[in-house]
ZAMARGU-4260 file (C-alpha; in steps of 0.2 Angstrom, whole numbers, plus 5000, padded with zeros to 4 digits):
<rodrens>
0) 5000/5000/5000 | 5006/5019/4997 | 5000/5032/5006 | 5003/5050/5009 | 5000/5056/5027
5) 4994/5075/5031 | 4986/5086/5045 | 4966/5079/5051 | 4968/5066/5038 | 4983/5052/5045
10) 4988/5041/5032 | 4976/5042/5015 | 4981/5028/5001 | 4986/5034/4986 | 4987/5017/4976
15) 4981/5016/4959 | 4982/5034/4958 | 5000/5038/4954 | 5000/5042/4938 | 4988/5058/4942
20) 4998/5063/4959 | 5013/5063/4952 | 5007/5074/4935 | 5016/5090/4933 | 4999/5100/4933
25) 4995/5089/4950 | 5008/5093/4957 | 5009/5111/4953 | 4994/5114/4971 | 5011/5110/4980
30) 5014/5128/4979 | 4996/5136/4979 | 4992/5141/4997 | 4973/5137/5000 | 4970/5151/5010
35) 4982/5164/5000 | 4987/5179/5009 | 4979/5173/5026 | 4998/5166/5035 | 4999/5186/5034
40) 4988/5185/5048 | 4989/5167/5052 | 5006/5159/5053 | 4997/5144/5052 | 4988/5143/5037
45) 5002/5139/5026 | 4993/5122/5018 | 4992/5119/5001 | 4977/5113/4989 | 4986/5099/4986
50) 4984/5097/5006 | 4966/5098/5005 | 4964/5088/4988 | 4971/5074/4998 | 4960/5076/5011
55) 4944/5080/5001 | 4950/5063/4992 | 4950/5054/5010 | 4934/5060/5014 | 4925/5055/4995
60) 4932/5037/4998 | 4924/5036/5013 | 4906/5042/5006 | 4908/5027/4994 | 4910/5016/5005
65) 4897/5024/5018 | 4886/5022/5000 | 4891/5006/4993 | 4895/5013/4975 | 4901/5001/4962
70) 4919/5001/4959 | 4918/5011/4945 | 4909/5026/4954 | 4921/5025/4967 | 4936/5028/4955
75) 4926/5043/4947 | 4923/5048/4965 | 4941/5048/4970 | 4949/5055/4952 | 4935/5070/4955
80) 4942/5072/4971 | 4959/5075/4968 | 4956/5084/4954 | 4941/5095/4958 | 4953/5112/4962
85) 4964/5109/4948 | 4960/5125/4941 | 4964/5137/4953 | 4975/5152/4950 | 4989/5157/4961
90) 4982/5164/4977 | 4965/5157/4972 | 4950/5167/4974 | 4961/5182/4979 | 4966/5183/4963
95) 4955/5174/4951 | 4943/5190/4950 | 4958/5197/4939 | 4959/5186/4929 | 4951/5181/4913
100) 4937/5165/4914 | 4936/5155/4930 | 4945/5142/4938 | 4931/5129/4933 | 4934/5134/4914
105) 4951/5133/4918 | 4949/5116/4927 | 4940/5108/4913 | 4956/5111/4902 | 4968/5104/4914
110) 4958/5088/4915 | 4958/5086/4896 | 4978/5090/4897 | 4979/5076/4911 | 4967/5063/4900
115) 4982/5051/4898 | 4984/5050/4916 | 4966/5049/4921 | 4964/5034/4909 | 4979/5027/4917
120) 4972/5027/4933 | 4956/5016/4927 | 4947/5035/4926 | 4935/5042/4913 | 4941/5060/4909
125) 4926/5063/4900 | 4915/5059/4915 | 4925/5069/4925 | 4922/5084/4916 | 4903/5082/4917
130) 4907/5081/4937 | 4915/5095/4934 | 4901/5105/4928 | 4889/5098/4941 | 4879/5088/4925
135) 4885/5070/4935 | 4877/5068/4950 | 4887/5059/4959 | 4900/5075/4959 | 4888/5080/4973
140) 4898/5071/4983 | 4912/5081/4982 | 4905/5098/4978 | 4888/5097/4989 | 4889/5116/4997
145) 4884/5108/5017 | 4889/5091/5014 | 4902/5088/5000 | 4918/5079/5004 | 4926/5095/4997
150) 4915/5106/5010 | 4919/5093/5026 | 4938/5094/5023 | 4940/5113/5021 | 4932/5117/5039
155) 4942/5104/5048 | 4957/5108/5039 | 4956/5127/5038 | 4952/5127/5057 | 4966/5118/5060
160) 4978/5129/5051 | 4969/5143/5059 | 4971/5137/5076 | 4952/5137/5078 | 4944/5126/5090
165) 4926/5119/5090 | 4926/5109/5074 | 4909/5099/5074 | 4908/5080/5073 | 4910/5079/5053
170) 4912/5060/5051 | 4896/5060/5062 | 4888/5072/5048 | 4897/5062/5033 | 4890/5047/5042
175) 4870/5050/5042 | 4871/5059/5025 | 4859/5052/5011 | 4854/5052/4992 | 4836/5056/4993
180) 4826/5050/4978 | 4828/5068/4969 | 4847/5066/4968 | 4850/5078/4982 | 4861/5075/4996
185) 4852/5075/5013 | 4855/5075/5032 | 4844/5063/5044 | 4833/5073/5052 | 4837/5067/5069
190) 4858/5074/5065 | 4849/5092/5061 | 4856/5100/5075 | 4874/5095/5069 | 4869/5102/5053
195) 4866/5117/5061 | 4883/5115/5071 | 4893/5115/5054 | 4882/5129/5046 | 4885/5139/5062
200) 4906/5134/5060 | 4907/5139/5043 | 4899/5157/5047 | 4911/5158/5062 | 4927/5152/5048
205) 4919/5165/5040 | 4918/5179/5052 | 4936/5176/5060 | 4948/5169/5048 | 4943/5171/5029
210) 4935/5189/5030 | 4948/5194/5043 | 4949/5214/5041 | 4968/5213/5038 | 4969/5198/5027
215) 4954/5209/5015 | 4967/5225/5014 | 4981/5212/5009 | 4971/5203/4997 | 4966/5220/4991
220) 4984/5224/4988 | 4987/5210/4980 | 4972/5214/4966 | 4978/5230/4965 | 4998/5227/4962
225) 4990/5215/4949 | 4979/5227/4941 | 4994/5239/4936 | 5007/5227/4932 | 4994/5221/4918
230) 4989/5239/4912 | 5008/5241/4909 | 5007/5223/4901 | 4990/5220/4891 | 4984/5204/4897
235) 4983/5193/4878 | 4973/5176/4878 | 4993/5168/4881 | 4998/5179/4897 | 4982/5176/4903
240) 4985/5155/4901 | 5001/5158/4909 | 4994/5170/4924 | 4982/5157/4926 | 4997/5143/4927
245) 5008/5151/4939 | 5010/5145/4956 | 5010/5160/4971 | 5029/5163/4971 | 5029/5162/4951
250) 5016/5177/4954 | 5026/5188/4964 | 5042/5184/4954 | 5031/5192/4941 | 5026/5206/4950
255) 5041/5211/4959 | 5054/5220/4943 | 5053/5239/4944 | 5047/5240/4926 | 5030/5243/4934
260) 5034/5253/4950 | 5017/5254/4957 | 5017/5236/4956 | 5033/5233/4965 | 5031/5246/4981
265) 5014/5237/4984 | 5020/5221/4982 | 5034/5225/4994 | 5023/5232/5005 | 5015/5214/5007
270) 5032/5204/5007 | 5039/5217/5021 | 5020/5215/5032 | 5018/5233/5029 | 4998/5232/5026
275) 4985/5246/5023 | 4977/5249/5040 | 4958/5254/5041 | 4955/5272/5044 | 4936/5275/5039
280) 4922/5259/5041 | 4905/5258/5037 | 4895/5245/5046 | 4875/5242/5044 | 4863/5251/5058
285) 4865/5242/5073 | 4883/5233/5071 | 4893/5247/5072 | 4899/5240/5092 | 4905/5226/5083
290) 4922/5235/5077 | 4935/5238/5088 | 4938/5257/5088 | 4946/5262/5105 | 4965/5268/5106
295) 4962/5269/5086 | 4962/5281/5072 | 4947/5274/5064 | 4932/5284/5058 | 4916/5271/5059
300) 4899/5275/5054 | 4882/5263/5052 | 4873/5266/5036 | 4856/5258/5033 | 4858/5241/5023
305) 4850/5247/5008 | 4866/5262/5006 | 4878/5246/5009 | 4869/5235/4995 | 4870/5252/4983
310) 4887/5253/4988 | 4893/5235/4986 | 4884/5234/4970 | 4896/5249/4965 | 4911/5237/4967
315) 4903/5223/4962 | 4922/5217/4950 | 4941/5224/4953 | 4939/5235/4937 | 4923/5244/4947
320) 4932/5245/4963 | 4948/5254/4957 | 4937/5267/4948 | 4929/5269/4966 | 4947/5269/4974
325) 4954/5281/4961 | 4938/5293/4966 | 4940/5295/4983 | 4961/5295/4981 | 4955/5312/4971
330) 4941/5317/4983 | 4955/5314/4997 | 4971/5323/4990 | 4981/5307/4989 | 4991/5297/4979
335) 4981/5281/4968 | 4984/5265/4979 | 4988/5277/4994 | 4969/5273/4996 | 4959/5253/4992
340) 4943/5248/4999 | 4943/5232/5006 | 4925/5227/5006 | 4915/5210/5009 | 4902/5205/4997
345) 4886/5210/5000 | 4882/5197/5016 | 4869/5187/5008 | 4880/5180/4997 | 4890/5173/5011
350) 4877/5163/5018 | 4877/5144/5016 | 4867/5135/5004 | 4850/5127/5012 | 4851/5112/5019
355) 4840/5097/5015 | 4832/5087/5029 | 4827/5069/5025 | 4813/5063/5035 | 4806/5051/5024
360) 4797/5054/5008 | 4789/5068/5005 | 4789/5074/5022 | 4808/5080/5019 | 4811/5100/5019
365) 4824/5113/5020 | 4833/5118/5036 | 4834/5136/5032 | 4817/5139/5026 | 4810/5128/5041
370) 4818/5134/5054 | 4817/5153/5054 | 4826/5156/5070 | 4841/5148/5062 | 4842/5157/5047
375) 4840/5175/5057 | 4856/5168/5068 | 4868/5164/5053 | 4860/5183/5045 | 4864/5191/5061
380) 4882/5183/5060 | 4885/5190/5044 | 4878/5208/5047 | 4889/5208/5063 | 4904/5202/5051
385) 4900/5214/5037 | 4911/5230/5033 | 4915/5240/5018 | 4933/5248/5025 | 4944/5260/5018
390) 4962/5256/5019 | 4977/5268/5019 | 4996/5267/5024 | 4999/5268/5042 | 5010/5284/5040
395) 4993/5292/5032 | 4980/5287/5042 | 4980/5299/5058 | 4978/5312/5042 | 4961/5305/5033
400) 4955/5297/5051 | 4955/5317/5055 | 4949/5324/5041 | 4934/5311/5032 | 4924/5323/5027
405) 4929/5321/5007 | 4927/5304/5009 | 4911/5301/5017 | 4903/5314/5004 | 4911/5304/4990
410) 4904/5289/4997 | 4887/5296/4999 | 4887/5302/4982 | 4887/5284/4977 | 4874/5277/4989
</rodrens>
């Protein structure tokens, strides 16, 4: 037996699926960080997608079995598994907004590149691909939103990284999940309250670690560094193919020579931990003694959830964003990129996918829209979470904390 043993996981064989682990383009989530920029913040969270495709791959295996699928299915199963993130950019979804497509367009062509090796592996590329786009059911496994082996593995292993405690009982989750006769993946209805547990988990992952208020100004560097290497480089259909190939130090390299200066002094800004701090927050009507303002040159004001919506539709893609950034630069007498917003999508968007209770027959139903209480609780966590920030040097920040007055009208002006 071989086998590759990582965090949460122990020991997962690998047998029979050499040929993909050891392809080039397999290999290449070695040095993708799953969590991006977050070890800025959390020393810890260091782990790689191939980490977690290993785990997720753990995880699919014992849904099989759990399952009893046929050996065929559970080769499809385990291939999916490993292969699910292929696509991902370096940095991930910090980056990816930049660039052109998506990482499950981009996936689809990997997998076709790594045919050979599928096939070597008793897999079905093709099949693979219809996983892919969520037109096989049995993906669902993998990529259910509350359930999925992919969905399981990230909270254990991200809270882990974190250092995060309280990770609910997932093999007791994985273990009572069900194919109801519609094809959807359910929970026993006597679990639920672990299914609440995980939902609950994933909005505090959410709250604390992947919308952390500096790890969004870093990630926002990031995007921005990006943005002005490629207006000084026009991104052609062959860059973009190779931006989307890079690993995350095959990005900075490309970032870092001073033919684009702007580029370079953010990007070592971020090498050198020298982030944009927060100097004006807008929260929604009521939250606004969730931030911690004391000893801080922070301006924060609540704004009714209909000006945040206006607002966050304003910056809706990266393009949208730096016109707004550029704005209030102007409005504020500061230099471009002196001045980002580092904002959350709009909160609805952040919260989980319903979950499906199985009671038998046509008695199932959907936790969120059953249980009101529940949904106002994870809506409640995101609206304490949510924050549109504006983020400035240190050295400049006692100045626009003192002075907001340009900004806030600039902002109001697009509310």
């Amino acid at each position: 037996m071989k086998a590759v043993c990582i965090p949460c996981s122990g020991s997962v064989e690998v047998e029979g699926l050499l040929p993909v682990l050891d392809h080039p383009l397999f290999q290449r989530l070695r040095r993708c960080r799953q969590l991006g920029l977050n070890d800025l913040v959390f020393p810890g969270a260091r782990h790689s997608r191939l980490e977690h495709a290993l785990g997720v791959l753990r995880r699919a295996r014992l849904a099989a079995r759990l399952q009893e699928m046929s050996p065929r299915d559970t080769r499809s199963l385990e291939l999916f598994a490993l292969l699910h993130d292929v696509g991902h950019g370096p940095f991930s979804h910090q980056v990816e907004p930049i660039l052109p497509g998506d990482h499950h367009q981009r996936g689809a062509q990997v997998i076709r590149e790594m045919g050979e090796a599928i096939a070597d592996c008793g897999g079905e590329p093709e099949r693979l691909l219809a996983m892919l786009e969520g037109k096989e059911p049995l993906g669902e496994w993998v990529s259910d939103r509350n359930l999925g082996a992919d969905k399981l593995d990230y909270l254990e292993r991200d809270a882990l990284h974190l250092g995060f405690t309280g990770t609910p009982s997932l093999d007791l989750l994985q273990a009572n999940t069900l194919r109801t006769q519609d094809g959807t993946l359910a929970l026993q209805e006597k679990f639920i309250e672990e299914g609440k547990r995980v939902q609950k988990f994933y909005s505090y992952l959410h709250q604390h670690g992947y919308l952390n208020k500096t790890a969004l100004a870093a990630q926002r560097m990031l995007q921005w560094a990006l943005q002005q290497k490629l207006r000084r480089e026009p991104l052609e259909e062959e860059t973009g193919m190779a931006l989307w190939r890079m690993t995350d130090q095959e990005l900075v390299a490309w970032l870092l020579p001073e033919t684009c200066p702007e580029a370079h002094d953010m990007l070592q800004r971020l090498l050198n931990r020298h982030l944009h701090q927060t100097c004006l927050c807008l929260k929604p009507q009521g939250y606004g003694y969730v931030e911690n303002v004391a000893g801080k040159e922070i301006v924060l004001q609540e704004w009714p959830r209909q000006n945040l919506l206006n607002l966050s539709r304003r910056l809706a893609t990266p393009e949208q964003t730096e016109q707004v950034e550029n704005l209030l630069a102007d409005a504020a007498g500061v230099p471009r990129g002196e001045l980002l917003l580092a904002a959350m999508p709009y909160f609805k968007k952040l919260l989980p996918k319903d979950l499906r209770i199985a009671n038998g027959g046509s008695a199932d139903y959907w936790l969120l829209e059953k249980d009101r209480d529940h949904r106002a609780s994870l809506e409640s966590d995101y609206l304490r979470t949510f924050a549109v920030r504006l983020v400035t040097p240190p050295e400049r920040r006692h100045a626009l904390a003192k002075h907001p007055q340009p900004l806030l009208k600039a902002l109001e002006s697009l509310a």
